[in-house]
C-alpha positions as CSV (number, residue, x, y, z in Angstrom):
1,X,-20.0,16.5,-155.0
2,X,-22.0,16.4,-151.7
3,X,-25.2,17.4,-151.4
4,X,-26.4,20.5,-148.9
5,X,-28.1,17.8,-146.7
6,X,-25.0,15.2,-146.6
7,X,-22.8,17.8,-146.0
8,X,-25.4,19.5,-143.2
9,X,-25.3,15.7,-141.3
10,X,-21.8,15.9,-141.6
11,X,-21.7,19.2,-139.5
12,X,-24.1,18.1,-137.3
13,X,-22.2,14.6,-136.8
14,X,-19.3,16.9,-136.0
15,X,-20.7,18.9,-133.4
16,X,-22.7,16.0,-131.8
17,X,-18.5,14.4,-131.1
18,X,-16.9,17.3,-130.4
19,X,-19.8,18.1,-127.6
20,X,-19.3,14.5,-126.1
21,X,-15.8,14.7,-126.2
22,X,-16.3,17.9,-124.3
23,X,-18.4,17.0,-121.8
24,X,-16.9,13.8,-121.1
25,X,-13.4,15.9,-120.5
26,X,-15.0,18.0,-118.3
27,X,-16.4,15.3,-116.4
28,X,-12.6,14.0,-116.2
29,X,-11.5,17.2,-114.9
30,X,-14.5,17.3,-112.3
31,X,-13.8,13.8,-111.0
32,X,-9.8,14.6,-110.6
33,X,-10.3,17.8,-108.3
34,X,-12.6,16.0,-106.5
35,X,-10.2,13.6,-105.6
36,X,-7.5,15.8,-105.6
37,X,-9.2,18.1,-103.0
38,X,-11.1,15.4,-100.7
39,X,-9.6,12.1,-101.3
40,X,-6.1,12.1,-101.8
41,X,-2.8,13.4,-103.6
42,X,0.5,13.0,-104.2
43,X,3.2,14.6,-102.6
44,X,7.3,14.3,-102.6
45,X,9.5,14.8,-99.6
46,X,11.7,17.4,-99.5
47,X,15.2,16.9,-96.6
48,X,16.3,14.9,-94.6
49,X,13.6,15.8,-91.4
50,X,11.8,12.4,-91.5
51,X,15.2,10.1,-91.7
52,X,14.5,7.1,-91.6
53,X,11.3,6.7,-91.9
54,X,11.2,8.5,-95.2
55,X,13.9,10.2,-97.5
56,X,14.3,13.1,-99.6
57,X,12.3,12.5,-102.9
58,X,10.2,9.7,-101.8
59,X,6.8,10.2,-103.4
60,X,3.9,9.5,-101.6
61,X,0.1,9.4,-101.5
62,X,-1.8,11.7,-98.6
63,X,-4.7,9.9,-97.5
64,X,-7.1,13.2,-97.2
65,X,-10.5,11.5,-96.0
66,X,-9.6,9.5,-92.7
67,X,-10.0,12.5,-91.0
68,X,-13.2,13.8,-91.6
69,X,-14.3,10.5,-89.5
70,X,-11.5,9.9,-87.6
71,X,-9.2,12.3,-85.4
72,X,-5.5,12.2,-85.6
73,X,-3.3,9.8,-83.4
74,X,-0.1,9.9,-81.8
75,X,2.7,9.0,-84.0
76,X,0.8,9.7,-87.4
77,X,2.5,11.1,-90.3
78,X,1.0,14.1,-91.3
79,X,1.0,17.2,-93.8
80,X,0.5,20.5,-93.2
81,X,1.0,23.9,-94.7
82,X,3.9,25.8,-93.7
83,X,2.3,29.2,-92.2
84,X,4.8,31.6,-94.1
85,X,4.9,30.0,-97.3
86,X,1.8,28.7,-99.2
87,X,3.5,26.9,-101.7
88,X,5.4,24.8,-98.7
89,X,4.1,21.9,-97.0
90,X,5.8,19.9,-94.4
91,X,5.6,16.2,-93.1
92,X,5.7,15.6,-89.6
93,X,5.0,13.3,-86.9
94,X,2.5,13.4,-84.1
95,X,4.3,13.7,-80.7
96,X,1.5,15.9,-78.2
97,X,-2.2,15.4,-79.0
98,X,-4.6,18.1,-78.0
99,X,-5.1,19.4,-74.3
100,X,-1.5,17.9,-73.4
101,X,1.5,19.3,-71.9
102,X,4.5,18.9,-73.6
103,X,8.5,19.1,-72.5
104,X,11.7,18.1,-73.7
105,X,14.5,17.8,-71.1
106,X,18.0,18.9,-71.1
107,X,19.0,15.1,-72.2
108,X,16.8,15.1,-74.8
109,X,13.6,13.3,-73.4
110,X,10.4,14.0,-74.5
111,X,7.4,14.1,-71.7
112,X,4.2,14.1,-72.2
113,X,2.3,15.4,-68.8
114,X,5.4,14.7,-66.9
115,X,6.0,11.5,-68.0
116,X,8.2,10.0,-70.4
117,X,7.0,9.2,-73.8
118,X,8.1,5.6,-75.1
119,X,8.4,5.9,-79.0
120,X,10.9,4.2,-81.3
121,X,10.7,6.8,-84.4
122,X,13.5,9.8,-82.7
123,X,17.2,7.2,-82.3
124,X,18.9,10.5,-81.7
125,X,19.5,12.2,-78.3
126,X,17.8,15.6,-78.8
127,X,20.0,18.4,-78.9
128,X,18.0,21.6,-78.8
129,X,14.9,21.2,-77.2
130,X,13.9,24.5,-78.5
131,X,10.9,26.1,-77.4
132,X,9.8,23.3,-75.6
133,X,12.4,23.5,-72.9
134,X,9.5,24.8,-71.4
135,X,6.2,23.2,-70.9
136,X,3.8,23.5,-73.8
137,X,0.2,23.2,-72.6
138,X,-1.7,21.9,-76.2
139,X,-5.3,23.6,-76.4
140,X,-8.3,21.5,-77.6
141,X,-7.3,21.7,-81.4
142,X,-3.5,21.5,-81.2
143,X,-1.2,18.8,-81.9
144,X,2.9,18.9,-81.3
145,X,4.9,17.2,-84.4
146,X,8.5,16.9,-84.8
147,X,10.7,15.0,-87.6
148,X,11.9,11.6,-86.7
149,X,15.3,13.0,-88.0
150,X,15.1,15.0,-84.2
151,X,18.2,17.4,-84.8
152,X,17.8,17.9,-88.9
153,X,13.7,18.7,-88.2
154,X,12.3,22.4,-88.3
155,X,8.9,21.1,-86.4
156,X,6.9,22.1,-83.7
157,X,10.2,23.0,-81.4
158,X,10.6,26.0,-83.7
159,X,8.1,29.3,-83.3
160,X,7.6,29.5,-87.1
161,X,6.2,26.1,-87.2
162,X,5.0,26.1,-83.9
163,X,1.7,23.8,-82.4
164,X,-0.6,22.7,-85.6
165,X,-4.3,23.2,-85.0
166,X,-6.8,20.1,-86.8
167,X,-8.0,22.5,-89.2
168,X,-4.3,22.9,-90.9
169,X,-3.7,19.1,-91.2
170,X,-4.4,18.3,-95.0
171,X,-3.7,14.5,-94.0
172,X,-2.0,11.3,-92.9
173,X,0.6,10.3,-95.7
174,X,-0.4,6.6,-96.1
175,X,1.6,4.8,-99.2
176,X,5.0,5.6,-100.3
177,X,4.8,4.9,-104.5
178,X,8.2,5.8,-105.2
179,X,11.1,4.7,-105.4
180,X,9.6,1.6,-106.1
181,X,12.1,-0.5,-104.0
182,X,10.0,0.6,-100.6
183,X,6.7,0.7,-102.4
184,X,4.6,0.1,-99.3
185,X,1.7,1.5,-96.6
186,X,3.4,3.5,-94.1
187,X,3.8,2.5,-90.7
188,X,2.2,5.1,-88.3
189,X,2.0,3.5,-85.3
């Protein structure tokens, strides 16, 4: 039989793990929505919109702290929240940067302040310029993405995506971790 002090240190021993264990969950769960919210996630593509560059169910990492130093650049890979849905975010390229004027022609060229932009990313002739048929002037916080897959893309050509201001980007999707066959950094630029 135990004694009333043994089995009084046994109690305490008790409580003094199940306290530690405690905290030192807690401090897990701290640490992960820290780094969830400020440093980076994981996300998974979703269609076809960013052909080839990336592919339905690729899983990737968004870098979420470049850009409280640095400011978006033309041609990054970015994600967003899609303004109707909460639950929806899209992956897009950079095509306009802020205080630009962008157009898409009848042949399916892009121009950025009248002049032709030179990217590799869109292979496809444009067929529906969509609301940029007519010039968009980009104010001071607004950027202009579109899918690399140009005619499967619901981007900034479409009113319900529409221009994305700097405070909506979440980030620049940096490493692609599955499928593990094109395991690698994204190319941006």
């Amino acid at each position: 039989m135990e004694t009333g002090e043994k089995k009084e240190s046994k109690i305490k021993n008790i409580m003094k793990e199940v306290l530690s264990t405690s905290i030192y969950l807690l401090l897990v769960l701290c640490a992960a929505y820290l780094i969830v919210t400020y440093v980076g996630q994981r996300t998974q593509v979703s269609g076809g919109s960013m052909e080839s560059t990336l592919s339905n169910e690729d899983h990737l990492l968004v870098d979420k702290i470049s850009y409280r130093f640095t400011q978006p650049e033309r041609f990054d890979i970015i994600v967003f929240p899609f303004q109707y849905d909460e639950e929806t975010y899209y992956i897009k390229r950079i095509i306009g940067m802020p205080g630009e004027t962008v157009k898409i022609d009848d042949e399916g060229n892009i121009y950025i302040n009248d002049e032709i932009l030179e990217e590799s990313y869109g292979r496809e002739v444009i067929e529906n310029p969509g609301i940029a048929a007519d010039p968009i002037v980009l104010g001071d916080d607004e950027y202009f993405v579109m899918g690399d897959n140009r005619n499967n893309s619901s981007d900034s050509r479409d009113p319900s995506v529409g221009n994305i201001h700097r405070d909506d980007i979440i980030g620049r999707a940096f490493i692609r971790i599955w499928p593990l066959a094109k395991f690698g950094i994204l190319k941006h630029q």
